[in-house]
N, CA, C and O atoms as a MOPAC input file, in Angstrom:
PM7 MOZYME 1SCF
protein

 N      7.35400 1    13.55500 1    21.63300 1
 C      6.87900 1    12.18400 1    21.75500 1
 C      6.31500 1    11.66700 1    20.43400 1
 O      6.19700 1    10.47200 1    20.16000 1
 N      6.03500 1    12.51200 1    19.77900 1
 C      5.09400 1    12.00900 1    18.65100 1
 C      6.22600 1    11.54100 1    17.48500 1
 O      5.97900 1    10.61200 1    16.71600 1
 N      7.44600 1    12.26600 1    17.44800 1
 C      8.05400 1    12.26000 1    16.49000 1
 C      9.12000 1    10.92400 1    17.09600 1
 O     10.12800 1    10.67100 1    16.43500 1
 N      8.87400 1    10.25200 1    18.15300 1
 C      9.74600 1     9.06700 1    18.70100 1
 C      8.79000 1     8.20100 1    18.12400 1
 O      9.29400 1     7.30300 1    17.45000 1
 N      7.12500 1     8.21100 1    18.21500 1
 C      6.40200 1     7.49900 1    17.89900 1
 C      6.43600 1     7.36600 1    16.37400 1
 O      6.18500 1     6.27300 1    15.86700 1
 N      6.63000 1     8.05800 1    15.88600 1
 C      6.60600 1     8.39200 1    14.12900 1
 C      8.02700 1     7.11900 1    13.74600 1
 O      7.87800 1     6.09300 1    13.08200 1
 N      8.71800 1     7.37400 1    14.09100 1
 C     10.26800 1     6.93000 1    14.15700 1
 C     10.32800 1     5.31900 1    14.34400 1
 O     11.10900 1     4.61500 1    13.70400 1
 N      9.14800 1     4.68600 1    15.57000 1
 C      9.05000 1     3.59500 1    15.38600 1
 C      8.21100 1     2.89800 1    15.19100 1
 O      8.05200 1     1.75100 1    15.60900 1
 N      7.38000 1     3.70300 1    14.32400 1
 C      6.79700 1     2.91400 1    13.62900 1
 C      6.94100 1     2.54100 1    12.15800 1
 O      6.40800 1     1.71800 1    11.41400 1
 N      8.09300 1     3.69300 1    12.01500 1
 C      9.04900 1     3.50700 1    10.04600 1
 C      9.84900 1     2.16000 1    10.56700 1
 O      9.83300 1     1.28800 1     9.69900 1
 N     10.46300 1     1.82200 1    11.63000 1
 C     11.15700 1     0.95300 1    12.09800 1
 C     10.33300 1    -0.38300 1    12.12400 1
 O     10.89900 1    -1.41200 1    11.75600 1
 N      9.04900 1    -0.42100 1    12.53300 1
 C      8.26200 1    -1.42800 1    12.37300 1
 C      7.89600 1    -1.57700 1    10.82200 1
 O      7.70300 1    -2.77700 1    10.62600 1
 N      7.78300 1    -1.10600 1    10.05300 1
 C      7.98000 1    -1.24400 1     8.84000 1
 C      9.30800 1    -1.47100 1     7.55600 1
 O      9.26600 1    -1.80400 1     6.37200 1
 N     10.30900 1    -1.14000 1     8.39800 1
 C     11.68400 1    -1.78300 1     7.74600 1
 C     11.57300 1    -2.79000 1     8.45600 1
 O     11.81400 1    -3.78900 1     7.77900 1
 N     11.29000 1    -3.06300 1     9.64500 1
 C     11.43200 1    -4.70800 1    10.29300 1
 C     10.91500 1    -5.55500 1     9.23600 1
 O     11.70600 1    -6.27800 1     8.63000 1
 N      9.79400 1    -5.55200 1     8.96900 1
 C      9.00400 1    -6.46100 1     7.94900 1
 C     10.32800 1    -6.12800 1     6.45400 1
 O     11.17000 1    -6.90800 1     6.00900 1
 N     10.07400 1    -4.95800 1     6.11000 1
 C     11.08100 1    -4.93100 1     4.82200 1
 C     12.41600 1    -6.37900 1     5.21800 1
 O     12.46900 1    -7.49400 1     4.69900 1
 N     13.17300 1    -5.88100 1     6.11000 1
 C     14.32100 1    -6.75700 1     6.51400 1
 C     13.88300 1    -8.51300 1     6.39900 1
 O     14.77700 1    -9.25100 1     5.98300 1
 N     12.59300 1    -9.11900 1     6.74900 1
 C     12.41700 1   -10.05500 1     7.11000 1
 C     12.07700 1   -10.80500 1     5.85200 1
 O     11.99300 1   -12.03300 1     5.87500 1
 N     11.86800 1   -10.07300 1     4.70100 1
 C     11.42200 1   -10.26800 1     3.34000 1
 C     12.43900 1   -10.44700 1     2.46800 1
 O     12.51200 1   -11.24500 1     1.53200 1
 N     13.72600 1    -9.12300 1     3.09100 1
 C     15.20100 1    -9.55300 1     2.44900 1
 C     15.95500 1   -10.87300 1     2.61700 1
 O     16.61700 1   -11.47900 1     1.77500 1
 N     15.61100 1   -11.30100 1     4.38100 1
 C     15.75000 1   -12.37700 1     4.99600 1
 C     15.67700 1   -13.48100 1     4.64000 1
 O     16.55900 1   -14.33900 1     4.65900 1
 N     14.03900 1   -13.59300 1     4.08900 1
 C     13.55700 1   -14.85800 1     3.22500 1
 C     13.97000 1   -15.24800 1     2.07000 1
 O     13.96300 1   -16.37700 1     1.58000 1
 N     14.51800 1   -13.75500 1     1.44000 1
 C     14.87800 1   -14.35100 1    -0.18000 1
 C     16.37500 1   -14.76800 1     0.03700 1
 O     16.96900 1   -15.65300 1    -0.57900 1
 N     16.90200 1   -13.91300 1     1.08900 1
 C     18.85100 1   -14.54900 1     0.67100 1
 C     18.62100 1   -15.91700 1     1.62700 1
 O     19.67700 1   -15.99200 1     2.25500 1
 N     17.85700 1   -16.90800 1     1.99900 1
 C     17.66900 1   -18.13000 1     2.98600 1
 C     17.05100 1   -18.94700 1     1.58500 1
 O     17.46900 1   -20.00900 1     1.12400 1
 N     15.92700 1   -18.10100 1     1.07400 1
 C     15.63400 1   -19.59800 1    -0.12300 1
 C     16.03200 1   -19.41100 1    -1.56100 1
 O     16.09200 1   -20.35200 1    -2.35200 1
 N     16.36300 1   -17.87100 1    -1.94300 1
 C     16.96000 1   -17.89700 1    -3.19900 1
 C     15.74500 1   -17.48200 1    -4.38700 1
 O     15.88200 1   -17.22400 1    -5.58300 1
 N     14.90900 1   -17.51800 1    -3.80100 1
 C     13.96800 1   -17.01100 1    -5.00900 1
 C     13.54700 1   -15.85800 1    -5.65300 1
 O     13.89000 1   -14.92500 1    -4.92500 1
 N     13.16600 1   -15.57100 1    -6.31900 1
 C     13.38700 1   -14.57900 1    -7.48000 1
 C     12.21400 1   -12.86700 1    -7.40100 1
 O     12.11300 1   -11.90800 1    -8.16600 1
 N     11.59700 1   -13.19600 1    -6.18600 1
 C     10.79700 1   -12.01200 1    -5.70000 1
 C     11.50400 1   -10.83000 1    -5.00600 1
 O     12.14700 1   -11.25800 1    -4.04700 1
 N     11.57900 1    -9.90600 1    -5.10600 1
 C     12.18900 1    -8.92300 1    -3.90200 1
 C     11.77100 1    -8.77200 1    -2.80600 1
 O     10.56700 1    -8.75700 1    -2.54700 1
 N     12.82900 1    -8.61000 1    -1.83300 1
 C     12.59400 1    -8.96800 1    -0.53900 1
 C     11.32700 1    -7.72800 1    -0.10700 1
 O     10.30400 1    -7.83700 1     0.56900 1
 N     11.88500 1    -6.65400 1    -0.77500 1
 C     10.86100 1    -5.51700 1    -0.16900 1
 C      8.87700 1    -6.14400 1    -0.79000 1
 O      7.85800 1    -5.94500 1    -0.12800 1
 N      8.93500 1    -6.77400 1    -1.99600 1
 C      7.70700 1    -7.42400 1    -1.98800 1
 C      6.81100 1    -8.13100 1    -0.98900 1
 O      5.65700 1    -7.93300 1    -0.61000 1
 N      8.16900 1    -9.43100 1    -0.56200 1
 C      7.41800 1    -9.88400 1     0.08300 1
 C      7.44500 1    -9.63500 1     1.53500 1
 O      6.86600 1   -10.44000 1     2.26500 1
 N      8.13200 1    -8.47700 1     2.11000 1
 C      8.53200 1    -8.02400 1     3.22500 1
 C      7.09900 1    -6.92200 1     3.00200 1
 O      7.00800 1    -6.27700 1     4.04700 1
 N      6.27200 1    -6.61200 1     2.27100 1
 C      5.14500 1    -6.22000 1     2.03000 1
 C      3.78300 1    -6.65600 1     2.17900 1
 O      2.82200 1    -6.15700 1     2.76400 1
 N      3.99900 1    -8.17400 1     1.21200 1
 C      2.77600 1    -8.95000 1     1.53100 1
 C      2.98200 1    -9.52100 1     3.29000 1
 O      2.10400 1    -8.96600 1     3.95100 1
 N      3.69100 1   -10.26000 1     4.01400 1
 C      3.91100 1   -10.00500 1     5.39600 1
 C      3.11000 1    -9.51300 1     6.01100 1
 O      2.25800 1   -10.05200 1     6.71800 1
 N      3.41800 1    -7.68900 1     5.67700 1
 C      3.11900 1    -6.65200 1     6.54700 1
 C      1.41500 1    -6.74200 1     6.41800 1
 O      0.66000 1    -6.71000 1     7.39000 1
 N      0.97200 1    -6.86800 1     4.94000 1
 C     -0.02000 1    -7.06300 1     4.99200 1
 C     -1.05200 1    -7.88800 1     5.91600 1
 O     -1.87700 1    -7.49700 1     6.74200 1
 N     -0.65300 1    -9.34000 1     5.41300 1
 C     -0.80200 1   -10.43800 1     6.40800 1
 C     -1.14700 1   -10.03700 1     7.64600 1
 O     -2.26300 1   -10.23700 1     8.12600 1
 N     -0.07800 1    -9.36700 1     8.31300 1
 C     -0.16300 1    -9.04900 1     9.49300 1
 C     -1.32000 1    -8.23700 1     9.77000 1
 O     -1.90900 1    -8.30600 1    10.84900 1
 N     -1.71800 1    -7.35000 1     8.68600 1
 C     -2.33500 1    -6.02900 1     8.85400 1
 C     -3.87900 1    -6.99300 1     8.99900 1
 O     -4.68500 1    -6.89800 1     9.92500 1
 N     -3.98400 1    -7.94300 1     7.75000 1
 C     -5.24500 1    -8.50400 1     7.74800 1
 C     -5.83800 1    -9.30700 1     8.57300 1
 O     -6.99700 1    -9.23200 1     8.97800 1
 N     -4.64600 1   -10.46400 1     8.94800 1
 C     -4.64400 1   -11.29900 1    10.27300 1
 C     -5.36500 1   -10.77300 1    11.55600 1
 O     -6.05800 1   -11.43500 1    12.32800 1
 N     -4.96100 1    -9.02100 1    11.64200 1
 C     -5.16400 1    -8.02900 1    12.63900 1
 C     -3.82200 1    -9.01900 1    13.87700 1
 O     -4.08400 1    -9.11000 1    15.07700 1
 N     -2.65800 1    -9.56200 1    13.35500 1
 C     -1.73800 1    -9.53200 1    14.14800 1
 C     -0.74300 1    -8.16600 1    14.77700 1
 O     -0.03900 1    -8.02200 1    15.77600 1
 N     -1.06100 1    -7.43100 1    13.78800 1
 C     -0.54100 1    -6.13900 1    13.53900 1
 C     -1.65300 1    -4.84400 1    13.87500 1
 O     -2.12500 1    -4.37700 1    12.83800 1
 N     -1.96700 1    -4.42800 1    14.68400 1
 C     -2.85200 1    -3.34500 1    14.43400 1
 C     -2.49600 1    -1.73200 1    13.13800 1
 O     -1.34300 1    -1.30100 1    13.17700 1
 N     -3.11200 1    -1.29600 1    12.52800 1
 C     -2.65300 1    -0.27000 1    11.85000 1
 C     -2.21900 1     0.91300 1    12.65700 1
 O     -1.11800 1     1.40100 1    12.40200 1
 N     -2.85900 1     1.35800 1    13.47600 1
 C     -2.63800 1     2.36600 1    14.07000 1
 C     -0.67000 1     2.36900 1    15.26700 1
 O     -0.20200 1     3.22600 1    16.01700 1
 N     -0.06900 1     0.79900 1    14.77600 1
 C      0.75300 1     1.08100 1    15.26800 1
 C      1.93600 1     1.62100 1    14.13600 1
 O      3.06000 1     2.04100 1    14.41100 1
 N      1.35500 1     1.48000 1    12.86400 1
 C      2.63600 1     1.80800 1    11.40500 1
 C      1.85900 1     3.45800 1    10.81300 1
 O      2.36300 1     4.23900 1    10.00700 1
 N      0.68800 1     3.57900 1    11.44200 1
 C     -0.32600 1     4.63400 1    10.29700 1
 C      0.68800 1     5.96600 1     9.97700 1
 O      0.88800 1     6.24700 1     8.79500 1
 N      1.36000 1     6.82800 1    11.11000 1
 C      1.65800 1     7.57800 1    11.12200 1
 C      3.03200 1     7.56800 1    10.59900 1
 O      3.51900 1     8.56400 1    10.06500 1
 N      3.76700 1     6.27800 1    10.76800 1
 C      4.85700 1     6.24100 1    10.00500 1
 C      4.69900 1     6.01800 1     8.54400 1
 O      5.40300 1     6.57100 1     7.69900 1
 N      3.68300 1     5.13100 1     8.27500 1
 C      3.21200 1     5.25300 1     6.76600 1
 C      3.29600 1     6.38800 1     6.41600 1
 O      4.27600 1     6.80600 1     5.80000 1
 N      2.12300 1     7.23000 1     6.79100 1
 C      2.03700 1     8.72000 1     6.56000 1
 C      3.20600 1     9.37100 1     5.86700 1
 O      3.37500 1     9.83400 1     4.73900 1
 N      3.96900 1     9.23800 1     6.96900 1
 C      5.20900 1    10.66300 1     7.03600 1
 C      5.76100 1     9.73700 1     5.77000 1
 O      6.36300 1    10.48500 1     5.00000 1
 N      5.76300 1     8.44300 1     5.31900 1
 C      7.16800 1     7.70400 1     4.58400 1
 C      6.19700 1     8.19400 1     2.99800 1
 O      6.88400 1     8.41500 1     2.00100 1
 N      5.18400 1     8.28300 1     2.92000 1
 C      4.11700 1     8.51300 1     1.89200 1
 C      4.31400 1     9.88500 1     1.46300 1
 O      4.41400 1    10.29400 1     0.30700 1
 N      4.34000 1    10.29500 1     2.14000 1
 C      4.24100 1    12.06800 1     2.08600 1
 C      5.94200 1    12.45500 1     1.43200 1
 O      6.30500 1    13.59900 1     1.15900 1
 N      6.66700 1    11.41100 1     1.30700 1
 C      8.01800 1    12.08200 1     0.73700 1
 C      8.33000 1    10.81200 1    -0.43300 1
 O      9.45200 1    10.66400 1    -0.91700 1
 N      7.26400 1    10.01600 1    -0.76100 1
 C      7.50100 1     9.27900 1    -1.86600 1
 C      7.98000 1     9.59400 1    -2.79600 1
 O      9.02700 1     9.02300 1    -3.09800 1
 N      7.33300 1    10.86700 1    -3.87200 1
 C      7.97000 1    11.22200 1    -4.84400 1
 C      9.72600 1    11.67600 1    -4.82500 1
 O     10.43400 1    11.77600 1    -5.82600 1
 N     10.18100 1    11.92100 1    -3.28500 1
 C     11.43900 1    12.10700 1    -3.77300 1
 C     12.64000 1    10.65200 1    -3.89400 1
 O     13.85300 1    10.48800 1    -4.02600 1
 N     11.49300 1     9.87900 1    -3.76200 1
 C     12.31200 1     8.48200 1    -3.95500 1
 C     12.38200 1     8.28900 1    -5.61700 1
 O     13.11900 1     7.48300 1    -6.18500 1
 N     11.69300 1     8.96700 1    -6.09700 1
 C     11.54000 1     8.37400 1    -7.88400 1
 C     12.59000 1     9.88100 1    -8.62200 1
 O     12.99100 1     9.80800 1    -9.78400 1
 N     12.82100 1    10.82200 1    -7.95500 1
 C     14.10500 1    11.41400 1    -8.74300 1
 C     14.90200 1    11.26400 1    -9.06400 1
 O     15.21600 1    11.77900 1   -10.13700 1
 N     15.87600 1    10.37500 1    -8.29500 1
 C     17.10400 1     9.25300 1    -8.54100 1
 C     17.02600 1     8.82800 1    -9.68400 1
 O     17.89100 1     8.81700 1   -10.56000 1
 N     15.75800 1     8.38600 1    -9.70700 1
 C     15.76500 1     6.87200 1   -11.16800 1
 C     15.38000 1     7.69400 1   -12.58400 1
 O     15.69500 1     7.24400 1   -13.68600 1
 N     14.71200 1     8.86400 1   -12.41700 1
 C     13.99400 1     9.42900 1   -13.58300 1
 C     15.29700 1    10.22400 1   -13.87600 1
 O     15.45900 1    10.46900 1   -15.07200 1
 N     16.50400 1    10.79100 1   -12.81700 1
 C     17.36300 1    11.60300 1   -13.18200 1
 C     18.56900 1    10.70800 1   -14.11600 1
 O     19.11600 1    11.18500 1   -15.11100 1
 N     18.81800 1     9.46600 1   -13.62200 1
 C     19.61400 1     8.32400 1   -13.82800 1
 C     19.26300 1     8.03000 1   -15.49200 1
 O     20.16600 1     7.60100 1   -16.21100 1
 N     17.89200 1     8.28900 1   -16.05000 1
 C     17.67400 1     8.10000 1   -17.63500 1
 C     18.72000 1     9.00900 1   -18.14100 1
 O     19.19800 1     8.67200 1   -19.22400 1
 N     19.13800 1     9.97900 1   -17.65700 1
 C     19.98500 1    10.36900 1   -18.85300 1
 C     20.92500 1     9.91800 1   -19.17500 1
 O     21.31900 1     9.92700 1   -20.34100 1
 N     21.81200 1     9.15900 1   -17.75200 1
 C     22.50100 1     8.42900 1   -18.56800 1
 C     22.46100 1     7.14200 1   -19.68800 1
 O     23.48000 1     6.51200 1   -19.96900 1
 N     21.15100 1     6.85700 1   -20.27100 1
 C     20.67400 1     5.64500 1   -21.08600 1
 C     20.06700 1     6.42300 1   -22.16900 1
 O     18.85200 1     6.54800 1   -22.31800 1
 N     20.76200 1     6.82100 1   -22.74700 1
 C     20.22200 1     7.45800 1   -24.12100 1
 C     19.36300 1     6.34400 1   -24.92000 1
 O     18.18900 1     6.44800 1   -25.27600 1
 N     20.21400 1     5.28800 1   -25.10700 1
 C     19.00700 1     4.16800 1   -25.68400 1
 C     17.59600 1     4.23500 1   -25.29200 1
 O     16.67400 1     4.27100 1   -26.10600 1
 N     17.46900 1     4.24700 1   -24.14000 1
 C     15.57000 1     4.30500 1   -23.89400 1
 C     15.04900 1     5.31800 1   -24.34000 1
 O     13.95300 1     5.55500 1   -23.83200 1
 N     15.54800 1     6.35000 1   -25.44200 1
 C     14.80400 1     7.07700 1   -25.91800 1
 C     14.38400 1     6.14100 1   -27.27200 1
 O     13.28500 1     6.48600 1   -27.70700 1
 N     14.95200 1     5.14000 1   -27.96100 1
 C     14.75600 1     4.54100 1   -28.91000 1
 C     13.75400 1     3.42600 1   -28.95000 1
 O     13.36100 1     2.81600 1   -27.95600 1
 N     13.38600 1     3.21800 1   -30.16100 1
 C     12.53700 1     1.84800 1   -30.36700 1
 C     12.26600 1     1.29300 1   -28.81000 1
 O     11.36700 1     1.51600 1   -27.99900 1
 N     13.15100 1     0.68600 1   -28.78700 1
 C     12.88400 1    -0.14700 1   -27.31900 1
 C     12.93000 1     0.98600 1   -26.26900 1
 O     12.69700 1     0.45500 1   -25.18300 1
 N     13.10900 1     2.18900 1   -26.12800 1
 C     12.50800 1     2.71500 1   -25.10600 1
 C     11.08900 1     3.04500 1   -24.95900 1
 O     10.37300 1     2.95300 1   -23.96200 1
 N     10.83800 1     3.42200 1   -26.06600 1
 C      9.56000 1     3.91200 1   -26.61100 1
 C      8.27900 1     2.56200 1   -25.74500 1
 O      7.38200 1     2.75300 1   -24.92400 1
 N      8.74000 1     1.35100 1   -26.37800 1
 C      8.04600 1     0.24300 1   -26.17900 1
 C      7.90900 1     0.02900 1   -24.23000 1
 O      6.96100 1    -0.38000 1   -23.56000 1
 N      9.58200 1     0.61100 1   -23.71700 1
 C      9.53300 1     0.77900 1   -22.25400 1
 C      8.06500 1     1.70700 1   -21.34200 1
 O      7.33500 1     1.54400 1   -20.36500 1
 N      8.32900 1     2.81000 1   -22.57200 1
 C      7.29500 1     3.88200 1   -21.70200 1
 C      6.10600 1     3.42100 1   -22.04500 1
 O      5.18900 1     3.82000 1   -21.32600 1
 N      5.74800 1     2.51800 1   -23.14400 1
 C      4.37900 1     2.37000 1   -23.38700 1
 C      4.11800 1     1.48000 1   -22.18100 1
 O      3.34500 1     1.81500 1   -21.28300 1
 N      4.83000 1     0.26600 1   -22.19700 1
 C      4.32900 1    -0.76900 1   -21.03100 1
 C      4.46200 1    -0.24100 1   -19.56100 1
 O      4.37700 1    -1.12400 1   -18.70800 1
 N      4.69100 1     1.27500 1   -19.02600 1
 C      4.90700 1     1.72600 1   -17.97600 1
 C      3.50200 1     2.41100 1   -17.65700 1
 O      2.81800 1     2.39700 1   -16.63400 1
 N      3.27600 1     3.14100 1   -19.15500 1
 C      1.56400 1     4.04000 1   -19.29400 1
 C      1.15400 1     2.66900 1   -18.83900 1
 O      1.08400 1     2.43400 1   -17.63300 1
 N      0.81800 1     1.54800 1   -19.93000 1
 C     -0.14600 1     0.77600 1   -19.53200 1
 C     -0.30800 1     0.24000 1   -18.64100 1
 O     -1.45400 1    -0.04400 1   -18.29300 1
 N      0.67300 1    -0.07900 1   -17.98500 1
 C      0.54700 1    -0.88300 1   -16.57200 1
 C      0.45000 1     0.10100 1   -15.61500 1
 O     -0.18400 1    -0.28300 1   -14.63300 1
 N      0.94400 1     1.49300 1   -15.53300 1
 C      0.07500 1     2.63700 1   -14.61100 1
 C     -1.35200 1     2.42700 1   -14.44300 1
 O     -1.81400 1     2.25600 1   -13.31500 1
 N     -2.19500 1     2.42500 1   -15.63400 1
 C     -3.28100 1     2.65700 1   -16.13600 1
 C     -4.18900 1     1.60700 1   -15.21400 1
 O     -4.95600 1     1.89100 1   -14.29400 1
 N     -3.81500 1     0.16400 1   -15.82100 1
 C     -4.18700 1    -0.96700 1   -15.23600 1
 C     -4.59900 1    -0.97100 1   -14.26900 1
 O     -5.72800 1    -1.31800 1   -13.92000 1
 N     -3.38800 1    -0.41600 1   -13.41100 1
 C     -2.93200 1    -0.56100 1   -11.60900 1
 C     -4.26500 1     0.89000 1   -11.40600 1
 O     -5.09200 1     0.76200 1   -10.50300 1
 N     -4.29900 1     1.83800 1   -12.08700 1
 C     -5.00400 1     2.71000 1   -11.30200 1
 C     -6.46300 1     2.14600 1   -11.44200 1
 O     -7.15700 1     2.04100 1   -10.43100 1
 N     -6.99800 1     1.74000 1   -12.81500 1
 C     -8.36100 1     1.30100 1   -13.04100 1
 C     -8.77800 1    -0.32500 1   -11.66300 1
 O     -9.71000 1    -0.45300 1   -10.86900 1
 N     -7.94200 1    -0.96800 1   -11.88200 1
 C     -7.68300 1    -2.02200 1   -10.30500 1
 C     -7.90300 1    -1.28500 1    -8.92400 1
 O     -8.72000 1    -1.63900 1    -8.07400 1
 N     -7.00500 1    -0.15300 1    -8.83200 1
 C     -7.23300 1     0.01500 1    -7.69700 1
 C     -8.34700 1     1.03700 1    -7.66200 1
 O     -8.42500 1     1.67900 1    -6.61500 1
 N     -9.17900 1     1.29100 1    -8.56600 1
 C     -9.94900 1     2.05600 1    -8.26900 1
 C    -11.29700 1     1.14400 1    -7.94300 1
 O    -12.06200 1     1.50300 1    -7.04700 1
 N    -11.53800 1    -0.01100 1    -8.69000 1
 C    -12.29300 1    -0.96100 1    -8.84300 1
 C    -12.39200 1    -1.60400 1    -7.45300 1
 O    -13.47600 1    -2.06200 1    -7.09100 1
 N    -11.36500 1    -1.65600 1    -6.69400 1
 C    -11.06700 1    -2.07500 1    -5.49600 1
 C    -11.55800 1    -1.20800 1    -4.60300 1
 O    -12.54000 1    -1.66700 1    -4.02000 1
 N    -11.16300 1     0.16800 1    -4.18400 1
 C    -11.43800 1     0.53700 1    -3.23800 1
 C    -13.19800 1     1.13400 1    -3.50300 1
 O    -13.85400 1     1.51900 1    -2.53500 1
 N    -13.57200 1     1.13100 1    -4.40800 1
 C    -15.56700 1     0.97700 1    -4.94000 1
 C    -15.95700 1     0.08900 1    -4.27700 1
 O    -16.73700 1     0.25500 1    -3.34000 1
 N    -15.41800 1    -1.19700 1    -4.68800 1
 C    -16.21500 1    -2.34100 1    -3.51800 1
 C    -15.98600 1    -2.20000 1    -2.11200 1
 O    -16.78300 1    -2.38900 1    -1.19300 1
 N    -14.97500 1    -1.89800 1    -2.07900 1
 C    -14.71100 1    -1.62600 1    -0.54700 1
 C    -15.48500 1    -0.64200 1    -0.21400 1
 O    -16.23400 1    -0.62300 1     0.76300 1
 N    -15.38900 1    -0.10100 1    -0.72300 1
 C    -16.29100 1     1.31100 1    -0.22600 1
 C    -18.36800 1     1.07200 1     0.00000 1
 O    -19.13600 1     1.47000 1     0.87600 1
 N    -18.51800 1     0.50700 1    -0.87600 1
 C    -19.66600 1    -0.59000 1    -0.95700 1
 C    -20.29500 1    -1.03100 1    -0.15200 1
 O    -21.46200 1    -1.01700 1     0.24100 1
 N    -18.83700 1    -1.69300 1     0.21200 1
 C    -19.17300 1    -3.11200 1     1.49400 1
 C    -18.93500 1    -2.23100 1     3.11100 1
 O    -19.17200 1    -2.78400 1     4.18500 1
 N    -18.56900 1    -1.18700 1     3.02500 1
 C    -18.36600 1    -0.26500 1     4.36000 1
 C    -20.01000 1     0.23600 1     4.56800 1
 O    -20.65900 1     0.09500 1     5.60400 1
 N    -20.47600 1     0.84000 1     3.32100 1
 C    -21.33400 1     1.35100 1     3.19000 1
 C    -22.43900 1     0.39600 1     3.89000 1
 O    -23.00400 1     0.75700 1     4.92200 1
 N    -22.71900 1    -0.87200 1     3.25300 1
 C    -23.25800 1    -2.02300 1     3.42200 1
 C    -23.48800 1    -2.79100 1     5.20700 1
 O    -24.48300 1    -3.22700 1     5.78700 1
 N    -21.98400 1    -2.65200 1     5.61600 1
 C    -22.09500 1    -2.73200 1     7.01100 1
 C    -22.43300 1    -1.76700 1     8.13100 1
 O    -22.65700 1    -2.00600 1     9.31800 1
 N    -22.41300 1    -0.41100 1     7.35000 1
 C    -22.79000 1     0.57700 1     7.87500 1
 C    -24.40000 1     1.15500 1     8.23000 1
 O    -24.90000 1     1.69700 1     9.21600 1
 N    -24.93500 1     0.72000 1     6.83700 1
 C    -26.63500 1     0.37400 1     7.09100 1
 C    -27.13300 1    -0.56500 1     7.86300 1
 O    -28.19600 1    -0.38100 1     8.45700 1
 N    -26.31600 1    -1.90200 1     7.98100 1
 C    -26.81900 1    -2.99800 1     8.68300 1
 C    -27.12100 1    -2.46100 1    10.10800 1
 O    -28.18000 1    -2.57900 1    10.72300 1
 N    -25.80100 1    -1.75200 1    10.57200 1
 C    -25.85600 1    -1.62100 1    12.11900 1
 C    -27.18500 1    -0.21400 1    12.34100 1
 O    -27.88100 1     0.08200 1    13.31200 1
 N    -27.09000 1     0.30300 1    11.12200 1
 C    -28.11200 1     1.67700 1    11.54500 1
 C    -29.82700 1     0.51300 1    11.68600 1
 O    -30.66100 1     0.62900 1    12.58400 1
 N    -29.88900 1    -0.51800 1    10.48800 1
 C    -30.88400 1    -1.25800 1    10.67100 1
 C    -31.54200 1    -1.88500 1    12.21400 1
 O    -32.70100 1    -1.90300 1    12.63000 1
 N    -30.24700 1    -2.37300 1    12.82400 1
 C    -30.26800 1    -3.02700 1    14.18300 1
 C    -30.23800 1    -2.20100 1    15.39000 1
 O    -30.43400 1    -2.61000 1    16.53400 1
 N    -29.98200 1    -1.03100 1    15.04100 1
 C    -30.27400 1    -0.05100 1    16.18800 1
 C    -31.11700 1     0.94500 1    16.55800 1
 O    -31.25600 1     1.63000 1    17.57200 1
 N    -31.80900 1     0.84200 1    15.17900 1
 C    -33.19600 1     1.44500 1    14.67900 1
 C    -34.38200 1     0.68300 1    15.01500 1
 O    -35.53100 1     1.12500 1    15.00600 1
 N    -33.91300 1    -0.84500 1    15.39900 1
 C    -34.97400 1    -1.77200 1    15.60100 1
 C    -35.22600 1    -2.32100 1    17.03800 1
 O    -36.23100 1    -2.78400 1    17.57800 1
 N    -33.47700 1    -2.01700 1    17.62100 1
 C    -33.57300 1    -2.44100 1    19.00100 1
 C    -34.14400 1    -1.14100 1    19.71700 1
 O    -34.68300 1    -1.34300 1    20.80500 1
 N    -34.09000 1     0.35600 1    19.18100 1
 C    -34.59500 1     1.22100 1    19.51900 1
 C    -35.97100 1     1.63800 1    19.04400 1
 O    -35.60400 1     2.70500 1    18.55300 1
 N    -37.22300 1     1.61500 1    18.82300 1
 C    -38.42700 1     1.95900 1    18.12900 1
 C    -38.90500 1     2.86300 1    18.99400 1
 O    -39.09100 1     2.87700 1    20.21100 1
 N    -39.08800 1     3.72200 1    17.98400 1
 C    -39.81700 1     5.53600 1    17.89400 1
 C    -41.02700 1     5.16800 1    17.83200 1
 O    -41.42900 1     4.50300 1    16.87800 1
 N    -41.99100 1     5.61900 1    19.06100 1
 C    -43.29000 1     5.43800 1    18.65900 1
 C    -44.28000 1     6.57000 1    18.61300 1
 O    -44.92600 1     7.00200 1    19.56800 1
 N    -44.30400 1     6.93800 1    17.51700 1
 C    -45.33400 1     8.14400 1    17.36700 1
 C    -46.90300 1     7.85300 1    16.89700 1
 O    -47.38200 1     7.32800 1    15.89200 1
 N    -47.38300 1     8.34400 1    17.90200 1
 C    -49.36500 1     8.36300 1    17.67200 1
 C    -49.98400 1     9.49000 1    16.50500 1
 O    -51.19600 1     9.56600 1    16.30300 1

């Protein structure tokens, strides 16, 4: 059962992919469909139209085999001998840096978040500490 459940919930997540491909071959614009078949999913996620717990586990399993999606492309350099040159060089730099970026961002991000969990997390210990009072003599 779990692995039917796993199954559709990768399916609920190509749905959105598909609906993003959808949008771009209907208006023509210059984003990839899997982008905005992303922001969507998001939407959905934030809206809370979408609950997480119905994609989590398909996330999971699709996460957990990411890296073998990037062998293809890293194996595929050999055939481009040029990107070892000048302009490749300049390729890998803007790949470090924008790694870099993206990790210092998302680290910056999930701090506040983490923050603001923290933050709502004291509030409620505040209000239940108060609706409850310990009275010691």
């Amino acid at each position: 059962m779990n692995i039917i459940r796993t199954i559709a919930q990768i399916g609920i997540i190509i749905i959105f992919y598909l609906i993003g491909e959808y949008i771009v071959s209907i208006t023509g614009i210059i984003i990839p469909g899997s982008i905005i078949g992303l922001v969507l999913l998001w939407f959905a996620l934030y809206f809370k139209l979408l609950n997480v717990k119905y994609i989590q586990k398909g996330a999971s399993f699709m996460l957990a085999f990411l890296t073998l999606f990037f062998i293809p492309s890293t194996a595929a350099v050999i055939n481009y001998p040029e990107l070892l040159t000048k302009s490749g060089g300049l390729l890998v730099l803007a790949v470090i840096i924008s790694t870099i970026i993206s990790l210092v961002i998302t680290g910056k991000v999930s701090k506040m978040i983490e923050k603001k969990e923290q933050q709502i997390k004291e509030e409620r210990n505040i209000v239940t500490s108060a609706a409850n009072p310990i009275h010691h003599k």
